[in-house]
C-alpha positions as CSV (number, residue, x, y, z in Angstrom):
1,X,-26.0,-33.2,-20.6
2,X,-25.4,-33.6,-17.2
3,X,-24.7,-30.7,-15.0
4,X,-21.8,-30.7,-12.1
5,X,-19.9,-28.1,-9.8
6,X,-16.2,-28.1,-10.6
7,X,-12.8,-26.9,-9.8
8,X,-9.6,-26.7,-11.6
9,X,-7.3,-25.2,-9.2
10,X,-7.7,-25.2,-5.2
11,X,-8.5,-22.1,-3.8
12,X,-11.5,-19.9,-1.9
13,X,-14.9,-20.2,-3.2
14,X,-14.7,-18.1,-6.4
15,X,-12.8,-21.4,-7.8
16,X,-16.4,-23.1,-8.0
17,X,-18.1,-23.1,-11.5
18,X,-21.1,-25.0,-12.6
19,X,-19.8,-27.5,-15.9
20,X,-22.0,-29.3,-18.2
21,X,-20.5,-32.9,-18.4
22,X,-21.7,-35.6,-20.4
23,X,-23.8,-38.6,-18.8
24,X,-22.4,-41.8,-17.9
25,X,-23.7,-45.3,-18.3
26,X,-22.9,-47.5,-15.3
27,X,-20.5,-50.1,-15.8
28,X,-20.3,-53.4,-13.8
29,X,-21.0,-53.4,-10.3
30,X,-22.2,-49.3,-10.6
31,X,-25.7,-47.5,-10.7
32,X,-26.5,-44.2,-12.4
33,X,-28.4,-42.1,-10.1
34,X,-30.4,-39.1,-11.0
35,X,-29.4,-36.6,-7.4
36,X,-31.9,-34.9,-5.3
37,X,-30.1,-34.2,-2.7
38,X,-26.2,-33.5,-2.1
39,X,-24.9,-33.4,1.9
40,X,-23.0,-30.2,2.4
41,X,-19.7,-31.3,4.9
42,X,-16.9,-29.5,5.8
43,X,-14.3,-31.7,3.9
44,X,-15.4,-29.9,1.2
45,X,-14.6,-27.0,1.6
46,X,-10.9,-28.4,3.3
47,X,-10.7,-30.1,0.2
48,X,-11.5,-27.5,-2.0
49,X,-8.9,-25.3,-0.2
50,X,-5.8,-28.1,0.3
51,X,-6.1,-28.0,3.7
52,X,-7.0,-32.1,2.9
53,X,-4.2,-33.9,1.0
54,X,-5.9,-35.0,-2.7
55,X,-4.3,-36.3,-6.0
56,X,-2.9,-33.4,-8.2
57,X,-5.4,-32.3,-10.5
58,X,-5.8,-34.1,-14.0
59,X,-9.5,-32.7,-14.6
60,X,-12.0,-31.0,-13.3
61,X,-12.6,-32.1,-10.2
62,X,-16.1,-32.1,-8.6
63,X,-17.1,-31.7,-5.3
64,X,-19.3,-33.6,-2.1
65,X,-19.3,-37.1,-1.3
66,X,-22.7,-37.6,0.1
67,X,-26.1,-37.6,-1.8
68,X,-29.1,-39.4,-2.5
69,X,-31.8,-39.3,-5.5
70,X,-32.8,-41.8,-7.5
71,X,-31.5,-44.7,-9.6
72,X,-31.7,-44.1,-13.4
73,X,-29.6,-47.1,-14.8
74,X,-28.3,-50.6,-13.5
75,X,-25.2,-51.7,-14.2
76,X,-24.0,-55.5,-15.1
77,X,-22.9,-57.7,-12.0
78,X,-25.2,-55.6,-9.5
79,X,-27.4,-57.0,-7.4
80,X,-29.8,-55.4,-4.9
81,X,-30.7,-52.3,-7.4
82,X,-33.0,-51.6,-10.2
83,X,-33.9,-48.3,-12.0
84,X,-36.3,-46.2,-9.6
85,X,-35.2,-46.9,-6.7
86,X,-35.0,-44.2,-4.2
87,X,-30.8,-44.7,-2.9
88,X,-29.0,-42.6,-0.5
89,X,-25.1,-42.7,-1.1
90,X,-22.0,-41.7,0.4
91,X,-18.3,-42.0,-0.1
92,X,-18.0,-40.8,-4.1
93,X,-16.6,-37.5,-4.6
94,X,-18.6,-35.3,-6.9
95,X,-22.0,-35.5,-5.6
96,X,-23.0,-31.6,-6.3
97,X,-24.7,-32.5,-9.7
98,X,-27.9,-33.5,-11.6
99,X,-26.5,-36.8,-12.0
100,X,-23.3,-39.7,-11.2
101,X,-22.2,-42.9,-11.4
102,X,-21.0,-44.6,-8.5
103,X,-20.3,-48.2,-7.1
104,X,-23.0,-49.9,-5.7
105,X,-21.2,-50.5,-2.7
106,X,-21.7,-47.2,-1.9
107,X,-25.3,-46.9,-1.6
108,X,-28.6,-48.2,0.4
109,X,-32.3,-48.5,-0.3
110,X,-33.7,-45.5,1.4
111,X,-36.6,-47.0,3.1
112,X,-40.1,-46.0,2.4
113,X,-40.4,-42.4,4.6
114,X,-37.2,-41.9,4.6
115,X,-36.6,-38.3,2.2
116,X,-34.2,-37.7,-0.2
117,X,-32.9,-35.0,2.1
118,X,-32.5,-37.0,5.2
119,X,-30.7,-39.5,3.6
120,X,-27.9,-37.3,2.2
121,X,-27.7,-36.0,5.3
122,X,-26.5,-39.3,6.9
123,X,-23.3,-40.5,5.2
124,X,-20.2,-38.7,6.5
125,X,-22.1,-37.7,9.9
126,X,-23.3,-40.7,10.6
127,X,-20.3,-42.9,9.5
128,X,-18.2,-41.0,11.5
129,X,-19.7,-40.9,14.5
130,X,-20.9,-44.7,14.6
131,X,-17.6,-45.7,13.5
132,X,-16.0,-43.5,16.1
133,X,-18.1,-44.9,19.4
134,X,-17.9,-48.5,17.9
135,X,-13.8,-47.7,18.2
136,X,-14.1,-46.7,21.8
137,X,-16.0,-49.8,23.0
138,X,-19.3,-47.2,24.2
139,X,-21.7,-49.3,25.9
140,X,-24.2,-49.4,28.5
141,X,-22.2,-49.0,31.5
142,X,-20.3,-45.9,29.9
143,X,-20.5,-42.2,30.8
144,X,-19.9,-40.6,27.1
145,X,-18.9,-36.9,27.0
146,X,-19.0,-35.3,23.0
147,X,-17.6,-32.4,22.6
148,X,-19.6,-30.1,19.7
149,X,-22.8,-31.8,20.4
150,X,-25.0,-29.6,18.2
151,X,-23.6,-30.3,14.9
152,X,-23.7,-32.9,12.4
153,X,-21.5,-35.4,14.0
154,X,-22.4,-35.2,17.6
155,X,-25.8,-35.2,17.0
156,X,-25.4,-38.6,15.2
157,X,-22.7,-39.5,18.1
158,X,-25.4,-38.4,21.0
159,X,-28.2,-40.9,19.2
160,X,-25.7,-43.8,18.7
161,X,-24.6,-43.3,22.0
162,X,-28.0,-43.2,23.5
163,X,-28.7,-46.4,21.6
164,X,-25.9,-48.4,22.7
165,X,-26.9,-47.6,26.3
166,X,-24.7,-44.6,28.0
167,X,-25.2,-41.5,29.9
168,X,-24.4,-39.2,27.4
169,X,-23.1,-35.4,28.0
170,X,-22.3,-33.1,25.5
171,X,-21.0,-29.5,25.0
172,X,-23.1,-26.9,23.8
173,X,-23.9,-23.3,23.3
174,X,-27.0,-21.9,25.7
175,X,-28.7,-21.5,21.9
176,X,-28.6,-25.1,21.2
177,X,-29.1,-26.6,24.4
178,X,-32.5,-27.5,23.8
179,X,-31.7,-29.1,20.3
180,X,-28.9,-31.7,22.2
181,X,-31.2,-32.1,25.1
182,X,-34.4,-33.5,22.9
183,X,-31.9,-35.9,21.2
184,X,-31.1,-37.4,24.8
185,X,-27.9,-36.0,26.1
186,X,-27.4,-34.1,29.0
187,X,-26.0,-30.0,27.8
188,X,-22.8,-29.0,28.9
189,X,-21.7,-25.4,28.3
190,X,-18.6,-25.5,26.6
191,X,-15.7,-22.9,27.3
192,X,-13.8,-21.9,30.0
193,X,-14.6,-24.0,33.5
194,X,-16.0,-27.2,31.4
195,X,-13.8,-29.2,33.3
196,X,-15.5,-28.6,36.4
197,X,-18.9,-28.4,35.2
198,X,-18.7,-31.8,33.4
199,X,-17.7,-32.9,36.9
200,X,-20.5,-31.3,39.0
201,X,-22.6,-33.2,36.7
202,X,-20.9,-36.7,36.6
203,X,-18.5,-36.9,39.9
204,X,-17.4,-39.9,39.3
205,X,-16.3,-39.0,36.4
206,X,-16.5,-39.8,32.1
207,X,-15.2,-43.1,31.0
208,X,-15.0,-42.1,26.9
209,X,-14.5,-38.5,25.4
210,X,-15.2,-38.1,21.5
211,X,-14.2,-34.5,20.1
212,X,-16.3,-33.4,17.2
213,X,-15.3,-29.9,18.0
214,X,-11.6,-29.4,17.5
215,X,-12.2,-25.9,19.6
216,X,-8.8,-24.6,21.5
217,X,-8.2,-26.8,24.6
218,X,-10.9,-29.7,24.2
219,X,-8.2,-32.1,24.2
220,X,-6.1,-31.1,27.0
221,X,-9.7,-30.7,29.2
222,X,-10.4,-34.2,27.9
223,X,-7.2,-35.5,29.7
224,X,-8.1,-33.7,33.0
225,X,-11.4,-35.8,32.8
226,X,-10.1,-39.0,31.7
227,X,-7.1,-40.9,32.4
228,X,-7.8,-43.6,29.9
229,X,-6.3,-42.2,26.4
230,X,-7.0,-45.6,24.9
231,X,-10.6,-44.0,25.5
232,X,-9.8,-40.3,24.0
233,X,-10.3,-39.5,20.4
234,X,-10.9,-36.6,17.9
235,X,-12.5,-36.3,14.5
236,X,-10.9,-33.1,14.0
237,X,-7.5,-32.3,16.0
238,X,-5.8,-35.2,14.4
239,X,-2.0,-33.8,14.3
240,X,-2.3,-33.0,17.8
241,X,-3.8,-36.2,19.3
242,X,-1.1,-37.6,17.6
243,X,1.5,-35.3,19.4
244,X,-0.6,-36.4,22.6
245,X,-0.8,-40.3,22.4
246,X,-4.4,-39.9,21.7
247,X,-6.5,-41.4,19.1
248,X,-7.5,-39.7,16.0
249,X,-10.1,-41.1,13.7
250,X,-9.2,-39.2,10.5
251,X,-9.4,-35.0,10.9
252,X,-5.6,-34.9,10.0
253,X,-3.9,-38.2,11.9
254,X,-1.1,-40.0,10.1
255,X,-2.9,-43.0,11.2
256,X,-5.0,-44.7,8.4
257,X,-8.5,-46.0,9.6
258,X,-8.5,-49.5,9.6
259,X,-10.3,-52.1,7.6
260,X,-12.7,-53.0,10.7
261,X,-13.3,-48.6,11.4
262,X,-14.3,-48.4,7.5
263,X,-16.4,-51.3,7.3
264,X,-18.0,-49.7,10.1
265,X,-18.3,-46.3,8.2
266,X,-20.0,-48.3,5.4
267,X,-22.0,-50.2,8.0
268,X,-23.5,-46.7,9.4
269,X,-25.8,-45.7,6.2
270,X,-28.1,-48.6,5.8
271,X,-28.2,-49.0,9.4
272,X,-28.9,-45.0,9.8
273,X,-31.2,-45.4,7.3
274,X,-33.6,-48.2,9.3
275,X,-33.1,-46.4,12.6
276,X,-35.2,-43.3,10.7
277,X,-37.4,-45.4,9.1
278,X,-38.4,-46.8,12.8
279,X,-38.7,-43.2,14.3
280,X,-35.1,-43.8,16.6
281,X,-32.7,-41.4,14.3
282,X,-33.1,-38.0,13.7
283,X,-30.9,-35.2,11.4
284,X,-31.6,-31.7,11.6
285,X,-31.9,-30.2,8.3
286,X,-30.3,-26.6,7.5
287,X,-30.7,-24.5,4.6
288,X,-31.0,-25.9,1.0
289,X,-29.0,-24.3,-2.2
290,X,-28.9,-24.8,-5.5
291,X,-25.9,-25.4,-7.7
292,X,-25.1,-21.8,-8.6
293,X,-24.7,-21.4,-4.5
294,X,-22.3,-24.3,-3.7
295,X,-20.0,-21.7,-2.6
296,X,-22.7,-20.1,-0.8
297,X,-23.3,-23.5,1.5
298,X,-19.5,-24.5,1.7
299,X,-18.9,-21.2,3.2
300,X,-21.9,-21.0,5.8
301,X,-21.3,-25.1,6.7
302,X,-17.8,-23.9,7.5
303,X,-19.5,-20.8,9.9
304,X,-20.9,-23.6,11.7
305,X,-24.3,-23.1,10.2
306,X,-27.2,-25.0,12.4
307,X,-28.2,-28.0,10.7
308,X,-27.2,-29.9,7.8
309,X,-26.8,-28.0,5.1
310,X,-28.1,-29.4,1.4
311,X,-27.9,-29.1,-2.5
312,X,-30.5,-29.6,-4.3
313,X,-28.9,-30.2,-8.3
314,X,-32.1,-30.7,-10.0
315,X,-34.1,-27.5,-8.3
């Protein structure tokens, strides 16, 4: 038997449990993967709590869509895959467990180097932020400004950013400074005055703003800086970039991603994946938990914990 973290109602942490559920065989077009390593994001937790729209429950439902381990078992109609492998994976809820089954569109090769860790850290961080600055057009002759540039997503958003060639600023506390200055940005203290400090710094001013923060006021200080709202987007503050004829990628919008922004989502793992192989992507590891403390790691992830948080199922 397989072992996987659970709820049956939505609710606060205590509604976690850890269930024995039977093993699967992959299907066509699915591998069986035996998990190392479960990313710890906050949908998780908003999911766990309803603040994220799901189905009404049918079953127990399990929790985390990012991971990576190893493959056990090849299903028919799959190319690309055979058992023992070393996969990362992202985009199939239910990834806090010894073991799943998932489409094979959903994974990548982790490259030789590349740890089990690392690569569940990528999925949802990385997809969202590569998929975000490939939606605002960031290139070479940009002037980027992230806002929440220490965690999980603008750390990814500060590398891709630096790769595709733009100044890059992002908002920071004095603690993490260092952390978003090594990864090539320029720190920005975030709070009150940020306006005026992101404009000491770049006079001319910042031609795309991505929000990974959602904190009180980022968006109205984003349209001080920028007149462009074609250029303006959230990953968080959804409902209220709506309100503000901004874009939203997700974090609450009624606006759907489209085909192209998933594709790019999709796009972001294997190509995360190659950039760490090569020594030109890092993610900053956090705290690792075992099953029993899923709650434990939802609720410090949610405190804005430094780094990215982990499972480990089969510790």
């Amino acid at each position: 038997m397989a072992k996987a973290v659970q709820y049956t109602q939505l609710g606060g942490p205590e509604v976690l449990t850890v269930n024995e559920i039977p093993e699967q065989q992959p299907g066509p077009g699915k591998i069986a993967v035996r998990i190392e390593a479960a990313g710890v994001n906050p949908i998780d937790q908003k999911l766990r709590e309803g603040i994220r729209a799901a189905p009404p429950f049918t079953s127990p439902r399990g929790t985390g869509l990012d991971g990576a381990g190893t493959v056990t078992a090849v299903g028919d109609d799959v190319d690309g895959f055979r058992a023992g492998d070393p996969v990362a994976f992202t985009g199939t809820l239910g990834t806090y467990a010894t073991d799943i089954v998932i489409s094979a569109s959903k994974a990548a090769v982790r490259p030789a180097g590349v740890s089990a860790a690392q690569g569940a850290a990528l999925g949802i961080p990385a997809g969202t932020a590569y998929q975000a600055l490939k939606s605002l057009g960031v290139r070479e002759d940009d002037t980027l400004l992230i806002h929440g540039g220490s965690g999980s997503v603008g750390q990814a958003a500060i590398q891709f950013g630096v790769l595709f060639g733009a100044r890059v600023i992002a908002t920071t506390s004095d603690a993490r400074a260092d952390r978003v200055s090594n990864l090539g940005a320029e720190p920005v203290r975030y709070g009150d005055g940020l306006t005026g400090r992101v404009l000491e710094m770049a006079p001319d001013g910042v031609t795309a703003i991505l929000d990974c923060a959602g904190a009180d006021g980022v968006l109205e200080a984003s349209v001080e800086l920028l007149d462009d709202s074609s250029r303006i987007a959230t990953i968080v503050l959804g409902a209220q970039a709506d309100e503000m004829g901004l874009r939203a990628f997700a974090g609450g919008s009624a606006t759907p991603l489209t085909e192209q922004q998933n594709a790019w989502r999709s796009e972001a793992l294997p190509v995360s994946l190659a950039l760490i192989a090569a020594g030109y992507f890092d993610v900053e590891l956090g705290d690792a938990f075992p099953l029993d403390r899923a709650a434990e790691a939802q609720e410090a992830t949610a405190k804005g914990a430094a780094g990215k948080l982990l499972i480990l199922p089969n510790s």
